[in-house]
C-alpha positions in Angstrom: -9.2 -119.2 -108.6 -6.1 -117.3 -107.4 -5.6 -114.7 -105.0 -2.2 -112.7 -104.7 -1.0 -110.0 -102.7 0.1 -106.9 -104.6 1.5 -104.1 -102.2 -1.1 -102.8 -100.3 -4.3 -104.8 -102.7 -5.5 -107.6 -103.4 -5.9 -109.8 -106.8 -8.6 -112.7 -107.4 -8.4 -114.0 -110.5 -11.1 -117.0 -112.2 -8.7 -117.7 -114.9 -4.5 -117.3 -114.0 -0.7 -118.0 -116.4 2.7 -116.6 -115.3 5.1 -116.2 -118.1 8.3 -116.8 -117.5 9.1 -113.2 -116.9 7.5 -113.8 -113.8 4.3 -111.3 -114.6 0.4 -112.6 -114.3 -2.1 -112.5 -116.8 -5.7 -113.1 -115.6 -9.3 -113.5 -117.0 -12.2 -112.3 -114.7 -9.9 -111.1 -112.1 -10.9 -108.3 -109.0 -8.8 -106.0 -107.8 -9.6 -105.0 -103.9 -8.1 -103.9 -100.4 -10.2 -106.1 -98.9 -8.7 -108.8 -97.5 -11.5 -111.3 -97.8 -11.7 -114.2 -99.7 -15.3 -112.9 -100.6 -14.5 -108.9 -100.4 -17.2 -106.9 -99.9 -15.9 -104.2 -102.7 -13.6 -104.9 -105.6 -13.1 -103.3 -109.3 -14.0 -106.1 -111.9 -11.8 -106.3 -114.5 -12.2 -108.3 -117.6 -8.4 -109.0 -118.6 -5.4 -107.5 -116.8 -1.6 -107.9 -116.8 0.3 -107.9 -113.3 3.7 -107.1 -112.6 4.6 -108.1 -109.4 6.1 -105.3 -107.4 5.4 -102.6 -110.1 1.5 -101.8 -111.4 -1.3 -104.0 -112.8 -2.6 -102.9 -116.1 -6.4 -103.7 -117.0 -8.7 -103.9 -119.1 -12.8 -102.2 -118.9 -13.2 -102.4 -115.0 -16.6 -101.4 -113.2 -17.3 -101.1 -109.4 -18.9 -104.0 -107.4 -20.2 -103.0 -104.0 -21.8 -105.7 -101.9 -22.2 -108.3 -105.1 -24.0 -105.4 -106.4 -22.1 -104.4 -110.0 -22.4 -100.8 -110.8 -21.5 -100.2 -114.4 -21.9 -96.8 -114.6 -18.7 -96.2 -112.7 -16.6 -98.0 -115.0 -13.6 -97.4 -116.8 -12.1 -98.1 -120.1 -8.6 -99.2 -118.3 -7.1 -99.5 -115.0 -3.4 -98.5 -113.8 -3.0 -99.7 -110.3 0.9 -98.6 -109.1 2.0 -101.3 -106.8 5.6 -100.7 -106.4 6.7 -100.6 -102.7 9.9 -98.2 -103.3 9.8 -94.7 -103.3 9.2 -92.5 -106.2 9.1 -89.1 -107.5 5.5 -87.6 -108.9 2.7 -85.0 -108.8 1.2 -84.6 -105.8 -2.6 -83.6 -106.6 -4.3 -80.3 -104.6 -7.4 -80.2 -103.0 -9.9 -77.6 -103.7 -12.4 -75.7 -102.1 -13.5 -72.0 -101.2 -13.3 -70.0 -98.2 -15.0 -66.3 -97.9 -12.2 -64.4 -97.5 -9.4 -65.3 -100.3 -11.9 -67.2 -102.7 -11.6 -70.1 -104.6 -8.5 -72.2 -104.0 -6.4 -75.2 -104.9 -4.2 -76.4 -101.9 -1.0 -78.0 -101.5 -0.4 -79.0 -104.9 3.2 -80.0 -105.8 6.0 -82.5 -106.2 7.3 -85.1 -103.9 10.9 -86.1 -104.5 12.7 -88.2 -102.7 16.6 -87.6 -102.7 18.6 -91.6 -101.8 17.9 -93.8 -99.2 17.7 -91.0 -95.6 16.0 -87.9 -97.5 12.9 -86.6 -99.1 11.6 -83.5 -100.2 8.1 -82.0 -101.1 7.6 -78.8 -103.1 4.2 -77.6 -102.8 1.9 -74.3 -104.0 -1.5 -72.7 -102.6 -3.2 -70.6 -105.3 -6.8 -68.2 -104.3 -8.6 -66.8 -106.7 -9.0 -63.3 -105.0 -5.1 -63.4 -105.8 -3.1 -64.6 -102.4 -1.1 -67.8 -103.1 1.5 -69.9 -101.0 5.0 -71.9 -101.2 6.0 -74.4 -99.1 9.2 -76.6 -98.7 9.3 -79.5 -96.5 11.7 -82.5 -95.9 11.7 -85.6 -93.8 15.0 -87.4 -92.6 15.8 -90.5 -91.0 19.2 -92.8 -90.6 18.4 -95.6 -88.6 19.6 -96.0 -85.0 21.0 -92.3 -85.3 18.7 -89.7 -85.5 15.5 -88.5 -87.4 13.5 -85.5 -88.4 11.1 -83.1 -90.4 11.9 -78.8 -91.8 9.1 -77.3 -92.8 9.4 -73.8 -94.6 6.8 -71.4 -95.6 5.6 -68.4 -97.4 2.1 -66.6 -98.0 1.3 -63.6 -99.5 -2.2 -62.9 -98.8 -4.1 -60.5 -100.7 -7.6 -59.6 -102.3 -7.4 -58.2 -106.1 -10.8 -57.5 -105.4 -10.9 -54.5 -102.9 -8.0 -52.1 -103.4 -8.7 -51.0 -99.3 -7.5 -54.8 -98.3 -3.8 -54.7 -96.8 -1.5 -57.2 -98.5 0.5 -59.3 -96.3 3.6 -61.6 -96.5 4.4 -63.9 -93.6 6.6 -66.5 -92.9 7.4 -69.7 -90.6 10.2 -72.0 -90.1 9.5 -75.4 -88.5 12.2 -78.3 -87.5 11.7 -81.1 -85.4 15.0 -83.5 -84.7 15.8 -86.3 -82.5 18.4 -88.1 -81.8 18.0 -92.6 -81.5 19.6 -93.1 -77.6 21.1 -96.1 -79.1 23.6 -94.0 -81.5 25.2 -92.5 -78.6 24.4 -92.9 -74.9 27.3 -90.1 -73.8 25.7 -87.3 -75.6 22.1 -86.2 -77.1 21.0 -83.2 -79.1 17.4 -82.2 -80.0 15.3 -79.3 -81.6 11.7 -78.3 -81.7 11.3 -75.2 -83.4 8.9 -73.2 -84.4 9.9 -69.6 -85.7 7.2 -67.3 -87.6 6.1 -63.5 -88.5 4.0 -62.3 -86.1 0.9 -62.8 -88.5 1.2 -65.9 -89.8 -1.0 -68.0 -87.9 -3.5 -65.0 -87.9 -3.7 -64.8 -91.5 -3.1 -68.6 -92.6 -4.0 -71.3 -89.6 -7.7 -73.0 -89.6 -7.1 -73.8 -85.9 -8.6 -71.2 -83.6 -5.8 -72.2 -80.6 -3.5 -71.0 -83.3 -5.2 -67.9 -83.8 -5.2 -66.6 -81.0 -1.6 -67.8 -79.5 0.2 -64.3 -79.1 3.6 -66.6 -78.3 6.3 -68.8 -79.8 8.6 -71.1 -78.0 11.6 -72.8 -79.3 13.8 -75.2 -77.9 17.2 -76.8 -78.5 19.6 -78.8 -76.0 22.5 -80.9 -76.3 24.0 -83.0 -73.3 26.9 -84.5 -72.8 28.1 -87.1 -69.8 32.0 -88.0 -69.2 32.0 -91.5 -67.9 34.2 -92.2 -65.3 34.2 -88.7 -64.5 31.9 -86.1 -61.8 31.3 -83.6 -65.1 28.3 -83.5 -67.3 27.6 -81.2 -70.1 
């Protein structure tokens, strides 16, 4: 009858031996982010191997909702990634279909991060009609100095389908930085901005506000005090 954090889950487990390598094996265990000591959801597994701040490996697992087990969503073996560090993989795009470029799959890629103050993500729209998209973006941070997000994309949009429909390639920049007041309380600098082709939002946003919007503003300052002194920057 032990229960163990794992990252962001949860383990019960009816029958519990750590090996001296320090991972758990369990018989008639549930893994769950509930936080209960009776969770109202879980996957049962039958036998599973924990390694603490890494993944849990298990055998046949099946969905219990409410006490209720439903076997028929089962599966032959769990992977459950618990690690709390960063790491590089797939990132998996959504699908759908909209009435104008078709079919799609959006923002699929591949997250990487790059040491301990940067990461980047790679990612790729694809229509069936024929438009498709790339996108770069990157978040940075150093603590108690400054922090930010670039954003960079490119769409083509165009329908294979009618040979009347004008193509169109469009653009947008985004970067947002700040700077932490502690790092330097004589000077600050900060960006916001937000720098596209005329038709991008037309041809690519969901939001109607966006649509619409016929302007773009950008900003970027930097101050600068000299104490002791009557001049500011």
């Amino acid at each position: 009858n032990v229960k163990s954090k794992q990252d962001e889950g949860y383990l019960h487990s009816d029958l519990t031996k750590r090996d001296t390598q320090g991972h758990i094996h369990m018989k008639g265990g549930k893994y769950t982010t509930c936080d209960l000591d009776h969770p109202h959801f879980y996957m049962a597994l039958t036998k599973a191997i924990a390694i603490p701040n890494d993944k849990i490996i298990s055998g046949p697992a099946y969905l219990v909702l409410e006490d209720v087990p439903i076997p028929l969503l089962g599966l032959p073996f769990g992977f459950f990634p618990s690690s709390s560090k960063r790491a590089a993989g797939i990132i998996i795009p959504r699908y759908g279909e909209e009435q104008n470029r078709g079919f799609y799959l959006q923002n699929g890629g591949w997250y990487q991060p790059l040491g301990q103050y940067l990461d980047m993500q790679l990612l790729g729209d694809i229509y069936s009609k024929g438009s498709y998209a790339l996108k770069w973006g990157s978040n940075y941070k150093v603590r108690y100095r400054f922090n930010g997000t670039t954003k960079i994309d490119y769409n083509v949009n165009k329908d294979n389908s009618n040979n009347s429909f004008e193509e169109s390639q469009d653009f947008r920049w985004v970067w947002n930085h700040r700077q932490d007041p502690k790092s330097n309380p004589t000077q600050s600098f900060s960006a916001n901005v937000n720098f596209s082709s005329s038709g991008f939002d037309k041809n690519n946003s969901y939001n109607y506000n966006d649509v619409v919007t016929t302007q773009k503003s950008s900003s970027i300052s930097y101050t600068k005090s000299f104490p002791g002194t009557p001049f500011n920057l």
